[in-house]
C-alpha positions as CSV (number, residue, x, y, z in Angstrom):
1,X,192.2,-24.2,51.8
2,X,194.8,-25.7,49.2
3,X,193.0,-28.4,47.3
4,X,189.9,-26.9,44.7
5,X,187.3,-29.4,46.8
6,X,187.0,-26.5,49.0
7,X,185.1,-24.7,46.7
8,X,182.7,-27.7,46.3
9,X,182.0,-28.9,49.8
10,X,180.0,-25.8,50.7
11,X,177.0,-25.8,48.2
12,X,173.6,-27.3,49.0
13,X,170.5,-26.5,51.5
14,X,169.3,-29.5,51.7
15,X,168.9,-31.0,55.3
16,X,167.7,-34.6,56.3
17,X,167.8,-36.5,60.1
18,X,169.2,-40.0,58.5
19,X,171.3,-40.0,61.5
20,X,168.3,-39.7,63.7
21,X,166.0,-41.7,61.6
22,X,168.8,-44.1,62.6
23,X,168.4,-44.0,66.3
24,X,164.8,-43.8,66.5
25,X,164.7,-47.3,64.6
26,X,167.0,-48.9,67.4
27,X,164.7,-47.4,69.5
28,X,161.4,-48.6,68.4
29,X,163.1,-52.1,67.2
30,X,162.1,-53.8,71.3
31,X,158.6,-52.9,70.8
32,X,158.3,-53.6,67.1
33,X,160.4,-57.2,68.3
34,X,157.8,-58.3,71.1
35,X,154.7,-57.9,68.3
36,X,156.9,-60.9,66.2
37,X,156.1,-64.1,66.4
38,X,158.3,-66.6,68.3
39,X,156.2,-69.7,68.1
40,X,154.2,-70.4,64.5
41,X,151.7,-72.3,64.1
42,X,151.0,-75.2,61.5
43,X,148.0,-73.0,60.3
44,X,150.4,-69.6,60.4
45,X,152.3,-71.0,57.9
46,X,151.0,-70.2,54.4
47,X,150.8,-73.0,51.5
48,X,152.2,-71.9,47.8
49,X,151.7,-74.1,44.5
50,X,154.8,-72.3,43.3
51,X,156.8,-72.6,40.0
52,X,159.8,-74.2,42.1
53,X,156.7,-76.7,43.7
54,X,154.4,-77.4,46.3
55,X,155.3,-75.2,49.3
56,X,154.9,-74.6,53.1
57,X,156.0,-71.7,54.3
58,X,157.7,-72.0,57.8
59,X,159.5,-68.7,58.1
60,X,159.5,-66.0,56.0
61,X,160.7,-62.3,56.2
62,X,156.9,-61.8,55.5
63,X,155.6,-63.9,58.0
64,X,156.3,-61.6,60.9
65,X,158.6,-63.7,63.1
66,X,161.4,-62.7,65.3
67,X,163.8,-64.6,62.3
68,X,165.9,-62.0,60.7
69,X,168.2,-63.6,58.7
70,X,167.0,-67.1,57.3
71,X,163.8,-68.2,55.0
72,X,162.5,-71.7,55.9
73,X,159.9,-73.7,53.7
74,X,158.7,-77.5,53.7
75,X,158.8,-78.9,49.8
76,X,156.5,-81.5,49.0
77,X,157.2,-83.4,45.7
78,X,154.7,-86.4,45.1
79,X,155.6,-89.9,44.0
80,X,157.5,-89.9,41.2
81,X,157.7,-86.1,40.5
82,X,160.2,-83.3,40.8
83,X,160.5,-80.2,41.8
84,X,161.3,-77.3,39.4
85,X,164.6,-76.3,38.3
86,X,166.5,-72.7,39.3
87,X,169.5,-71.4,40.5
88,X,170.5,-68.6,43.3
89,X,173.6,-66.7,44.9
90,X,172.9,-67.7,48.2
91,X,173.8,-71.1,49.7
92,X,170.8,-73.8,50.9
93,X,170.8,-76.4,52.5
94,X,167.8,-79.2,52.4
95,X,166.8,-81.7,55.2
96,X,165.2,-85.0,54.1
97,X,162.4,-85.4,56.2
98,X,160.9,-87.7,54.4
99,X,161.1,-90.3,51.2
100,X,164.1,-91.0,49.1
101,X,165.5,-89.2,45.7
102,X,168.2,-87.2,44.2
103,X,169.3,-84.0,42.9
104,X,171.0,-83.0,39.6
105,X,173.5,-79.9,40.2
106,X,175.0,-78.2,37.2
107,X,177.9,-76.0,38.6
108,X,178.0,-72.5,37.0
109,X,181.2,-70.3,35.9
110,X,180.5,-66.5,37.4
111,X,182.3,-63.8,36.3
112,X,181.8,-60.3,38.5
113,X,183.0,-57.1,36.9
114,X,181.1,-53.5,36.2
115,X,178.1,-56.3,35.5
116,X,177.6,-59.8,36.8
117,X,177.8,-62.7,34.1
118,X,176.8,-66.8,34.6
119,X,177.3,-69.6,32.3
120,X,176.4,-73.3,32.9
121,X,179.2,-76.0,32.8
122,X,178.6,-78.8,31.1
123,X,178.8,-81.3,33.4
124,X,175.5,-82.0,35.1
125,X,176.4,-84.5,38.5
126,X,174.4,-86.5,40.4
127,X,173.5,-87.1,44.1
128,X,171.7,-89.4,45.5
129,X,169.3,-88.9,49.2
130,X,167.2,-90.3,51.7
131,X,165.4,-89.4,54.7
132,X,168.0,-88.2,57.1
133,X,170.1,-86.9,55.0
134,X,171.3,-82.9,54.3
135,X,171.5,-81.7,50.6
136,X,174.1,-78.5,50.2
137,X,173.1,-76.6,47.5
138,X,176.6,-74.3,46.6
139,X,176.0,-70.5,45.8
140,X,175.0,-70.0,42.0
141,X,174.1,-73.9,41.1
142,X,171.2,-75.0,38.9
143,X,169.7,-77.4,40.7
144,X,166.4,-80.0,40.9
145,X,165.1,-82.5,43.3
146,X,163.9,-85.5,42.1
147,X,161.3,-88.0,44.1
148,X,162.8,-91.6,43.1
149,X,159.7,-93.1,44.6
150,X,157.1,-93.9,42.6
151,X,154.5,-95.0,45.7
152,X,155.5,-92.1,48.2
153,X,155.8,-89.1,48.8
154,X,159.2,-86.4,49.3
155,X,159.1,-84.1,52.4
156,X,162.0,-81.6,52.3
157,X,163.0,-78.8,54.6
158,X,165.0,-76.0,53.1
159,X,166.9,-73.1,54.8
160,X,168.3,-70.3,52.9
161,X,170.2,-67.0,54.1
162,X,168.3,-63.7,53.3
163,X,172.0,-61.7,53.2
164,X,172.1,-61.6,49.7
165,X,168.7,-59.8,49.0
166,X,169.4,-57.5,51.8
167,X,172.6,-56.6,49.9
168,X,170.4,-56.2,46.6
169,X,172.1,-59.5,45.1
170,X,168.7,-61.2,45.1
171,X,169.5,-63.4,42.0
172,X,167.5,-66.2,41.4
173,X,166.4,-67.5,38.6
174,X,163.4,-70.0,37.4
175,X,164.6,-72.5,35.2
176,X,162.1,-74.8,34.4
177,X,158.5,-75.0,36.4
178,X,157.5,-78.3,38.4
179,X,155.0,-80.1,37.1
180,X,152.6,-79.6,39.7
181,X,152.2,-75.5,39.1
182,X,149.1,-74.0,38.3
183,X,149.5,-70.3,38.2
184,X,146.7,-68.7,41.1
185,X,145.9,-72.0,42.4
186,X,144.8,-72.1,46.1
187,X,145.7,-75.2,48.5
188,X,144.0,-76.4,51.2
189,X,144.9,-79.9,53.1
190,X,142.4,-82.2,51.0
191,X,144.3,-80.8,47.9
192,X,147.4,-81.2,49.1
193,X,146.8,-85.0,50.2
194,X,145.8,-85.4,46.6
195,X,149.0,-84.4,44.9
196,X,150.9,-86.7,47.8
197,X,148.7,-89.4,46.7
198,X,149.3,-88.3,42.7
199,X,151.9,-90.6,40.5
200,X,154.2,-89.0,38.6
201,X,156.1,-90.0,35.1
202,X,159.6,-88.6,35.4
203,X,161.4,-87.2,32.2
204,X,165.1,-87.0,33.3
């Protein structure tokens, strides 16, 4: 053999079926597929007091459903309040099921070389909303969602793609906390009318 690789490509014992492991997946993905969810349940879907806000969880790569690809959650904000503030590299995009509001997007300047490197523009815009209407959320913008309401309450529904975490670029960062979060605390429905009943001050 004419190149000095030759003397490389030889050495090793080590043996392992990843090829196989490969096709016994596939194989066991039907079965594993008909024990998922297709239909979930009000009372499936798990409530979070989380640092981004008041959350129900409607799909979730934890949630065992048939959904591969996308995470879905319901954000309550309560009159007057906001959500907290963070940024991600994936895209979202927010449905306004309820109540009116807007967001504050700061667009951020991302340079990608041996390491990855954000910084926030100075410019912070503004967008107003109101039930029936879509928020975009671009890839790698601080964002925040504010209730403009000071009687009721925000209902949003938010859809993100789970492509960047499966490609280990699961970048997201918190920000700034809603008011709302209490680290460990548990929901239930009476709670949860509470805080939609609860006026808030805003500060921005």
């Amino acid at each position: 053999m004419a190149w000095g690789e030759s003397k490389a490509w030889l050495a090793g014992a080590l043996n392992q079926g990843l090829y196989q492991e490969l096709l016994e997946d596939a194989a066991q993905l039907p079965s594993l597929q008909s024990k998922r969810k297709k239909v979930v349940h009000p009372e499936e879907m798990p409530w979070e007091m989380s640092r981004q806000g008041l959350l129900k969880h409607l799909l979730n790569e934890k949630m065992n459903t048939r959904m591969e690809s996308v995470d879905v959650y319901m954000q309550l904000i309560p009159p007057g309040s906001r959500s907290g503030k963070h940024r991600h590299l994936a895209e979202e995009c927010l449905y306004v099921l309820e109540g009116r509001g807007y967001d504050l997007h700061q667009d951020c300047d991302v340079e990608i070389t041996d390491t990855y490197h954000w910084k926030a523009q100075d410019e912070v815009k503004r967008y107003e909303w109101e039930a029936g209407d879509v928020i975009y959320i671009p890839p790698n913008t601080i964002h925040q969602h504010f209730n403009a309401d000071p009687d009721r309450p925000v209902r949003l529904i938010s859809a993100i793609n789970r492509i960047y975490e499966k490609f280990g670029l699961n970048d997201l960062e918190q920000l700034e906390d809603a008011p709302e979060y209490e680290p460990g605390l548990v929901l239930t429905a009476e709670l949860v009318e509470q805080y939609m009943k609860k006026k808030t001050t805003q500060t921005a």
